[in-house]
C-alpha positions in Angstrom: -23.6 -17.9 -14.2 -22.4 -20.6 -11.8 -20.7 -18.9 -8.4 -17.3 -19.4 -8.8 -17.4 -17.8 -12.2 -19.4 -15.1 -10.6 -16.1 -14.3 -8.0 -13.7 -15.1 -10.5 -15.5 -11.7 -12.4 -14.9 -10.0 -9.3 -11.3 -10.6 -9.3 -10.9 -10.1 -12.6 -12.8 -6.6 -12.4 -10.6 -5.6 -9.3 -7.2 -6.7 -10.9 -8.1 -5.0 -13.9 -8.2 -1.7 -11.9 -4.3 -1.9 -10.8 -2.4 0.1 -13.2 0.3 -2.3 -13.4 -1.4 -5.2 -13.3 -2.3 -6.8 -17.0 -4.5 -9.5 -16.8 -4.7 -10.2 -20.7 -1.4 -12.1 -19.9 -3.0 -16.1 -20.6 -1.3 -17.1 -17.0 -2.9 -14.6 -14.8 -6.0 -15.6 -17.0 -5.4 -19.1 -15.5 -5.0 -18.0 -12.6 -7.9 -15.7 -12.0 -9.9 -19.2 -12.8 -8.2 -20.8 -10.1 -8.6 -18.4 -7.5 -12.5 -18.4 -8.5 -13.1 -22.1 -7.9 -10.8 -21.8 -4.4 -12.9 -18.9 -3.6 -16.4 -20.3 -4.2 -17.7 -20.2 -1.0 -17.1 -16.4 -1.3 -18.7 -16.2 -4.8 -22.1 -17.0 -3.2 -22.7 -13.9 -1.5 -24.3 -11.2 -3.6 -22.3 -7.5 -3.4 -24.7 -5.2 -3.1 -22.8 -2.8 -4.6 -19.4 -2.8 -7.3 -17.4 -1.4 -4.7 -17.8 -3.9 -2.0 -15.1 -7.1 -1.7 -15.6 -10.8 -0.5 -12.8 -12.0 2.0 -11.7 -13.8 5.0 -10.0 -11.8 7.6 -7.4 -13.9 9.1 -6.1 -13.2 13.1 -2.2 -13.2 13.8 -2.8 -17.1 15.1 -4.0 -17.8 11.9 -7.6 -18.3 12.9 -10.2 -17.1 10.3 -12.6 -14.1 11.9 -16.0 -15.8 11.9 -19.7 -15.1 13.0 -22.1 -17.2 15.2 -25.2 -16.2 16.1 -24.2 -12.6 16.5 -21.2 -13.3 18.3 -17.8 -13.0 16.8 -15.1 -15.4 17.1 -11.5 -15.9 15.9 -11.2 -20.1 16.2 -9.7 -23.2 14.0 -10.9 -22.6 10.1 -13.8 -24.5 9.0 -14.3 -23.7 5.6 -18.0 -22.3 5.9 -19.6 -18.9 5.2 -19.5 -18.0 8.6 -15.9 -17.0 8.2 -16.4 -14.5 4.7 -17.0 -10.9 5.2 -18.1 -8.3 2.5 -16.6 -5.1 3.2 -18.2 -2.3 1.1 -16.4 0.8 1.0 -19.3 3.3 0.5 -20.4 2.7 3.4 -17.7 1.2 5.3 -19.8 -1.6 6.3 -18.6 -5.5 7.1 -21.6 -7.4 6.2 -21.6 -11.1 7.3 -21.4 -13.7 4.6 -23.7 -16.2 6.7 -26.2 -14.0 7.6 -25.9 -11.4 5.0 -28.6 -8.6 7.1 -26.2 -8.4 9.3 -23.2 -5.9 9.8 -20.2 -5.9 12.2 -21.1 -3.8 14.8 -19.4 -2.0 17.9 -21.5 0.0 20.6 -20.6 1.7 23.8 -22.1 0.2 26.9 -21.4 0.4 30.4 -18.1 2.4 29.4 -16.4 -0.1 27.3 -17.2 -0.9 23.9 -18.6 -4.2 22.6 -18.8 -5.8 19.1 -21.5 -8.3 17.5 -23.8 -7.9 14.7 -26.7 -6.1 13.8 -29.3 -5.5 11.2 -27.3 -3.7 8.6 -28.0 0.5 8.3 -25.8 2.2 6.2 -26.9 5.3 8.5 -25.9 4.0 12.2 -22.7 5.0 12.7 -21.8 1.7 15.1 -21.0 0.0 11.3 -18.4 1.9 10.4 -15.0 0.4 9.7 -11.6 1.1 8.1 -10.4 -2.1 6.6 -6.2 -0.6 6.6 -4.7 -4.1 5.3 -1.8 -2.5 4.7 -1.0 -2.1 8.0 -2.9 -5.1 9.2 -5.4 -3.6 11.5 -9.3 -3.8 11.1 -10.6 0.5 12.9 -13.7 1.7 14.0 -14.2 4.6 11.6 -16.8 6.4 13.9 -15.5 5.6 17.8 -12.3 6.6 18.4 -8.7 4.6 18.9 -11.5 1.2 19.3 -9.9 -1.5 17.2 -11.1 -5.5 16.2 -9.0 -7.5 18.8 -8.3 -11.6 18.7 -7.2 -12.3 22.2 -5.9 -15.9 22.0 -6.2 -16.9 25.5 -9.9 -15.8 25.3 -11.6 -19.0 26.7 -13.8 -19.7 23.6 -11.6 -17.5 21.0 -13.9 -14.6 20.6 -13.0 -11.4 19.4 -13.5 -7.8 20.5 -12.7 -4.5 20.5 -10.3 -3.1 22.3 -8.3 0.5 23.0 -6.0 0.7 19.4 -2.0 -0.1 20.1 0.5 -1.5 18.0 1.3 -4.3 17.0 4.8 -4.3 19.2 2.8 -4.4 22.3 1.0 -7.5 20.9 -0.1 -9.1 17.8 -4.4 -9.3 19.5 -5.1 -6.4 16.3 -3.0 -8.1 13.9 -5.4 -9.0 11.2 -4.4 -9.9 7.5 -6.8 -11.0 4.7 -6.9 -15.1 2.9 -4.5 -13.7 0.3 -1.8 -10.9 0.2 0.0 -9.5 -3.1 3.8 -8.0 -1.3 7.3 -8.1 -0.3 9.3 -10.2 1.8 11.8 -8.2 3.0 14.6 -7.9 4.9 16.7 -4.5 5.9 16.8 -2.9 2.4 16.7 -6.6 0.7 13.7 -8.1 -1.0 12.8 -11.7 -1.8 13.8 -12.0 -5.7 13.1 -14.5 -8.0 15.5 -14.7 -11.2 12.6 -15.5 -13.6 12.1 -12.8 -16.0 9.0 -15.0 -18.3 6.1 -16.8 -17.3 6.9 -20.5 -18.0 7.1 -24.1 -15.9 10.8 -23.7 -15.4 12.4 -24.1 -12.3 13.7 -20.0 -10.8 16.3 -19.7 -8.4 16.2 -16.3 -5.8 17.6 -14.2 -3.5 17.5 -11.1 -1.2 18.5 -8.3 -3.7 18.0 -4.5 -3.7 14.5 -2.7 -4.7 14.3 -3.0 -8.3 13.9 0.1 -10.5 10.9 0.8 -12.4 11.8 0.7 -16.0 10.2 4.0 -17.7 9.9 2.3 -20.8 7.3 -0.4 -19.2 3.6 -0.3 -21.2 1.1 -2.2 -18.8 -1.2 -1.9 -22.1 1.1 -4.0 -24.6 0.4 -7.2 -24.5 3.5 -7.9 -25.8 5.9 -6.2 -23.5 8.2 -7.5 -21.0 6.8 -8.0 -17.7 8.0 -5.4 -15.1 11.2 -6.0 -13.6 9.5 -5.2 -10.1 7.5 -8.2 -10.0 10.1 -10.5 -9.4 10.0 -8.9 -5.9 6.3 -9.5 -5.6 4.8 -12.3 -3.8 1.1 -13.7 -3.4 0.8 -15.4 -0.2 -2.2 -17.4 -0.1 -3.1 -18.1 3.9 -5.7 -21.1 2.5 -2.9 -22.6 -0.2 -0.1 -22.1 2.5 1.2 -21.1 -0.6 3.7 -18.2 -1.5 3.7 -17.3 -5.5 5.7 -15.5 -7.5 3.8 -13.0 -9.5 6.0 -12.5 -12.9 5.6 -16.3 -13.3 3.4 -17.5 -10.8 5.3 -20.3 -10.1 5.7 -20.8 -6.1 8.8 -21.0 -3.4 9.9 -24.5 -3.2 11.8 -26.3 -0.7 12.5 -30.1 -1.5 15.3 -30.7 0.3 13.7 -31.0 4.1 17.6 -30.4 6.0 20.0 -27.7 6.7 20.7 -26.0 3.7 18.1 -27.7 1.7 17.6 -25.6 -1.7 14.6 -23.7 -2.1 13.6 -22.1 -5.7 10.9 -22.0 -7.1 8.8 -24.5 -8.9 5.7 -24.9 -11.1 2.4 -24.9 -8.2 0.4 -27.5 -7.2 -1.8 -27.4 -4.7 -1.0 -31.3 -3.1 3.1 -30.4 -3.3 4.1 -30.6 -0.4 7.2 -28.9 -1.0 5.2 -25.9 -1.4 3.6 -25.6 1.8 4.4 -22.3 4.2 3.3 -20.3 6.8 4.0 -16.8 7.9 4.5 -16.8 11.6 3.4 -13.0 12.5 4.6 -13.1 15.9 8.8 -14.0 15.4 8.5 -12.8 11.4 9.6 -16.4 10.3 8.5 -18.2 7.5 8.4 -21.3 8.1 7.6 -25.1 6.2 4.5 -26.6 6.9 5.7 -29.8 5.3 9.6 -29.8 6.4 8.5 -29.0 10.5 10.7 -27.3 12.3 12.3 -25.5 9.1 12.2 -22.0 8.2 13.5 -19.9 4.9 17.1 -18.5 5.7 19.9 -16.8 4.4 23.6 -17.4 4.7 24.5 -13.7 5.7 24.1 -10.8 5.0 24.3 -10.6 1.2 21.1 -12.5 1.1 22.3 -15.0 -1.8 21.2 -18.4 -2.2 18.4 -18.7 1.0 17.7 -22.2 1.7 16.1 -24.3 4.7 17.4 -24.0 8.1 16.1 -25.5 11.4 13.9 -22.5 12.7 16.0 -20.8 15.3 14.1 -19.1 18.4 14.3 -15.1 18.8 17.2 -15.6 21.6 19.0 -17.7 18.8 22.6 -15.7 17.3 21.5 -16.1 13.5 17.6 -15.5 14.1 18.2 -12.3 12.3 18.9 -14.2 9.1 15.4 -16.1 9.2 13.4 -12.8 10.2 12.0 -11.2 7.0 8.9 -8.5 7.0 5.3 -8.8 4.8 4.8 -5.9 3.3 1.5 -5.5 1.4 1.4 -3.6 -2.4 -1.7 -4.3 -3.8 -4.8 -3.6 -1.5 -8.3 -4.1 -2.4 -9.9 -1.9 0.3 -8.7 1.3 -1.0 
């Protein structure tokens, strides 16, 4: 069994475990594929056990976490196994992809506590980590209040650890993984799409209220509608730059590059330019990779219709109505 076969088991094996998601649905079947190949570099490292996950950690600059010779680092992507992590959650362990005896390791010397890695011992307590994606933050599970920190005026980008805070006094222990499954929200509005079937259509969207859960929804019929909630959830894929809908899995689309330029979404494609975003953690923006200098926005406070605007700057009037929060649902570290 080739690698990227071998992942794409993985995935399918951990989606299958979400209650509400059904991956006998032939597009999430497609999917699943495509994720594999993606992940591929991943698929080559070996779990050592079926509850341990292949993924690359990603710092609030957008800077993969990566090993070197024992060091750690948080610098410009490269695309190698340095940069994959297997997190086990047995043992709480981070075993590096690129040297796969090794574990992520923090020790107390000298007063302060340091990080590298080390020969991996399910038993020493230094390799113990709680992987909370949920709230973006990467714990030591055995010393106390010492998190993973990414300082990015750290001369050659390494990380550390450092005393826990939160993420309001900055974004150094903001960590989020290559690909989230959540909400874009703002106040009490989610991002919505209007698609209700998984086909190539074009799907307009909004900011609209939570969605109820239907009672009547069976996860197990194949041929039942899809969940009303999923309009409102979102797979943002930090290697993509790519932000999919998960009732259709078509992906937010912005093809008019000025001020009020419609945004909907759109069948993926991986060169589509149109299709090309980046979270920015620090002023909550998400903005065009493509279209630079453009961010998603909303007219007011309805949330209708949000289109492209010129990103404004956090001192900016209307920045409110380009700030919208990620907010994780489907974790695979729990």
């Amino acid at each position: 069994m080739d690698d990227a076969k071998k992942r794409g088991l993985q995935i399918y094996d951990y989606l299958g475990s979400q209650p509400h998601f059904p991956i006998y649905h032939p597009s999430i079947m497609k999917s699943i594929a495509c994720i594999a190949a993606a992940l591929s570099l991943a698929a080559s490292a070996a779990p050592a056990s079926a509850n341990e996950v292949a993924w690359r950690f990603y710092s609030a600059q957008d800077y993969p976490l990566s090993e070197w010779y024992s060091n750690l680092f948080a610098d410009a992507k490269k695309d190698n196994m340095n940069e994959w992590w297997l997190f086990n959650k047995d043992t709480q362990q981070l075993r590096s992809n690129s040297n796969q005896r090794e574990c992520l390791d923090a020790y107390p010397k000298d007063g302060k506590y340091w990080v590298h890695t080390w020969a991996c011992d399910g038993a020493n307590p230094n390799q113990r980590w709680r992987v909370d994606m949920a709230n973006h933050r990467i714990q030591h599970a055995t010393h106390p209040n010492v998190c993973l920190d990414a300082d990015p005026t750290a001369p050659q980008h390494q990380a550390q650890v450092w005393e826990c805070h939160s993420h309001d006094v900055n974004k150094n222990q903001y960590w989020s993984v290559v690909q989230e499954i959540g909400h874009l929200q703002r106040k009490d509005l989610l991002l919505t799409t209007t698609k209700t079937e998984r086909n190539d259509t074009a799907g307009d969207i909004s900011f609209a209220a939570l969605l109820p859960k239907d009672p009547a929804e069976n996860p197990s019929d194949p041929n039942a509608p899809l969940p009303a909630a999923w309009r409102q959830e979102w797979d943002y894929n930090r290697d993509f730059h790519q932000v999919r809908s998960v009732i259709d899995y078509n992906c937010l689309d912005a093809y008019e590059p000025w001020n009020g330029g419609r945004v909907h979404t759109w069948k993926c494609g991986d060169t589509n330019e149109n299709q090309k975003w980046q979270y920015d953690v620090y002023t909550n923006q998400l903005r065009h990779l493509t279209h630079k200098g453009y961010c998603l926005d909303i007219n007011d406070e309805t949330g209708a219709r949000p289109h492209l605007w010129q990103c404004h700057p956090p001192t900016h009037n209307f920045y409110s109505l380009q700030k919208f929060d990620l907010f994780q649902t489907i974790s695979s570290f729990n």
